[in-house]
C-alpha positions in Angstrom: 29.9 -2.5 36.9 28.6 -1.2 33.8 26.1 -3.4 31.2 25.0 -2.8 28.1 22.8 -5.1 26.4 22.2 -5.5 22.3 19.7 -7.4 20.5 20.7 -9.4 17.7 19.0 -11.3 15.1 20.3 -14.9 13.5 20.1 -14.4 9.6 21.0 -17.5 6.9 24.7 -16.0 6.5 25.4 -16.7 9.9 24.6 -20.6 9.6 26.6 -23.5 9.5 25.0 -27.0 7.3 23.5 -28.1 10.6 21.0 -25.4 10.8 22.3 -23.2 14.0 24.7 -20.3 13.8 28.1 -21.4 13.2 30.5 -21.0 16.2 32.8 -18.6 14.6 30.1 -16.2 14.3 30.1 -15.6 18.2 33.1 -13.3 18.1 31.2 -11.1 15.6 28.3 -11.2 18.0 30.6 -10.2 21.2 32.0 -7.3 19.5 28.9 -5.4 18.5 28.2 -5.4 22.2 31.5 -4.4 23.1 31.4 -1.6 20.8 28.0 -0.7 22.2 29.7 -0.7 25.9 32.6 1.0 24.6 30.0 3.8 23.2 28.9 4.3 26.7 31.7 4.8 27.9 32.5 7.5 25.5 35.9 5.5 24.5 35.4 3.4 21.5 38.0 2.5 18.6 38.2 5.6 17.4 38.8 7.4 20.8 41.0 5.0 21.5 43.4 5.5 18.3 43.0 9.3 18.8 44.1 8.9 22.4 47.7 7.3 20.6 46.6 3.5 22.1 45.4 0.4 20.1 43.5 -1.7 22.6 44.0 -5.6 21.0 42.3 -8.5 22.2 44.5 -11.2 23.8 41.8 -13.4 25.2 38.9 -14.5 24.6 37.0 -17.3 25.9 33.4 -18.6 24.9 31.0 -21.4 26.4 28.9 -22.2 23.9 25.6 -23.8 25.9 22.4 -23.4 23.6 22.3 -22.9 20.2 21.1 -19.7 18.2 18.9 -20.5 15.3 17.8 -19.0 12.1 15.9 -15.6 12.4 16.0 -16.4 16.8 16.6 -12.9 18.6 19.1 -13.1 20.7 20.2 -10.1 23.5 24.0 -9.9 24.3 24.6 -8.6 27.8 28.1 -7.0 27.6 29.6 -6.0 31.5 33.0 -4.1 32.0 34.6 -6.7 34.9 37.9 -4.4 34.7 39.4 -1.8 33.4 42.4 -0.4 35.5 45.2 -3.1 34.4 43.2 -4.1 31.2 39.9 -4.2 29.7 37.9 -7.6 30.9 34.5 -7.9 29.3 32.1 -10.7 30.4 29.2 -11.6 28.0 26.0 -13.6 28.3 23.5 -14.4 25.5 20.1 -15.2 26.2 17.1 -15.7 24.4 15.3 -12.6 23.8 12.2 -13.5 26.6 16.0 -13.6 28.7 14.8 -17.1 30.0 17.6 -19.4 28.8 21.4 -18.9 28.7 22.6 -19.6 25.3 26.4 -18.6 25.5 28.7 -17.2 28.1 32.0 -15.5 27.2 34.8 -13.2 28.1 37.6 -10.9 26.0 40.7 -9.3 27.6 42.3 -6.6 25.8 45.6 -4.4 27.2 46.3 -0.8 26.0 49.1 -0.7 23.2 51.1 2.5 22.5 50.6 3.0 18.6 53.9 4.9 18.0 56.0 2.7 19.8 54.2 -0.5 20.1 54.8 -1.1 24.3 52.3 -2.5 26.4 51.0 -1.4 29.2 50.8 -2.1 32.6 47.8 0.4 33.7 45.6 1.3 31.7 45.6 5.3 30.1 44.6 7.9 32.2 41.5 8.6 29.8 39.7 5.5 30.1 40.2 5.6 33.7 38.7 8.9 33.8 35.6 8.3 31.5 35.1 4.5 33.4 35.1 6.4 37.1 32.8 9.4 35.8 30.0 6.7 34.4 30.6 4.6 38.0 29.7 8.5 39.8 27.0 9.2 38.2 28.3 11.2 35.6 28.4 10.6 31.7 
């Protein structure tokens, strides 16, 4: 499947009193690699709401195993693990050198029709198309 990776940095607003980046930081963390895979794929937010679909997360799961300290690099490995029913994105941040696991994580987000606010099933034909062109060597 497809990866993307993105390098982030721990600064002081990120924090908690204990020194580490607070865990309610991760989520901002997952979403600037999603929006990086999301890039790739040539379907991100704005695609997305253009195609007439919102694209909501309604799951999202994080292991929190090492800490991420002030100033540490960190890369966030963001892999597309579906996409035909929903969007299932697994995660892993490692330590810049990539030699320890620091968190592991997952989001699931379904396809929403903006006008009339149904769910669906299958996800649009567009984000079908762009996921299968990248997977043939297109895009």
């Amino acid at each position: 499947m497809l990866t993307v990776e993105t390098t982030i940095k721990a600064q002081f607003h990120d924090l908690d009193p204990m020194g580490v980046v607070w865990h309610g930081n991760y989520p901002h963390f997952l979403e600037l690699a999603r929006c990086d895979l999301l890039d790739r794929i040539g379907y991100n937010y704005e695609q997305m709401r253009d195609s007439g679909h919102a694209w909501p997360v309604v799951d999202m799961r994080i292991k929190y195993v090492r800490p991420i300290k002030l100033f540490e690099f960190a890369v966030v490995a963001a892999t597309l693990v579906e996409f035909e029913n929903r969007l299932k994105i697994a995660y892993v941040i490692r330590r810049q050198d990539g030699r320890e696991v620091l968190t592991r994580a997952h989001t699931i987000q379904v396809a929403v029709r903006i006008d009339s606010g149904e769910m669906l099933l299958e996800s649009p034909a567009i984000l079908l198309d762009k996921v299968r062109g990248i997977s043939c060597g297109g895009g």
